[in-house]
N, C-alpha and C positions, 0 to 999 in steps of 0.2 A: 313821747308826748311832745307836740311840736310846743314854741313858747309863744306863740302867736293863738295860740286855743282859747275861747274864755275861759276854758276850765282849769287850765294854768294859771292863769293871772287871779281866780277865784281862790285857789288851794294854795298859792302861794304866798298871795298879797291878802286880801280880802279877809279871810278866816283868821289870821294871823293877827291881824289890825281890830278884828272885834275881840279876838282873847285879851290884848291889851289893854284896849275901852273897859272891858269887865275888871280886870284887875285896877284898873284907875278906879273906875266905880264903885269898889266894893273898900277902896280904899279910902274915899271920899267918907264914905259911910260910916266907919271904925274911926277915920279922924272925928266926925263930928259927934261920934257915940265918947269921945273922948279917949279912945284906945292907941297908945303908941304903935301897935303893930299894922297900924295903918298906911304908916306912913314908907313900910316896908312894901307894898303893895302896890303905892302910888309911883314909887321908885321902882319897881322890875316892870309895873306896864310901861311907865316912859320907857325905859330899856329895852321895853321888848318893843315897841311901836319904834325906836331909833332902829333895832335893828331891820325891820322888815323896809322903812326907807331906805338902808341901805344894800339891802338884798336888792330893791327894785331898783335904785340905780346901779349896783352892778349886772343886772339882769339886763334892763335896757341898754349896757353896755356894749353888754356878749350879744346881744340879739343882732346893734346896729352891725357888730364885726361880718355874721353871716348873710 
């Protein structure tokens, strides 16, 4: 799969960054429901959305190489 495809940048980046959003979201909602394990939630989507910017700039990185 070439990294220049949209379908790369869609599977790698895109999907990734909306499982994130969800887990923020879903975490929003348990905080305001008053649930401490919300806040568990809020913290692995940041983590997960930190990693996927950092996937994409090491991605753009390898790309610029080739």
């Amino acid at each position: 799969m070439d990294p220049q495809d949209p379908q790369f940048l869609y599977m790698v980046l895109i999907l990734p960054s909306l499982f994130g959003l969800t887990l923020i979201g879903e975490g929003l909602n348990k905080v305001l429901k008053s649930e401490v394990a919300g806040w568990v939630s809020i913290v692995l989507g940041v983590l997960f959305i930190v990693v996927v910017v950092f996937s994409y700039f090491f991605l753009s990185g390898m790309i610029s190489l080739y």
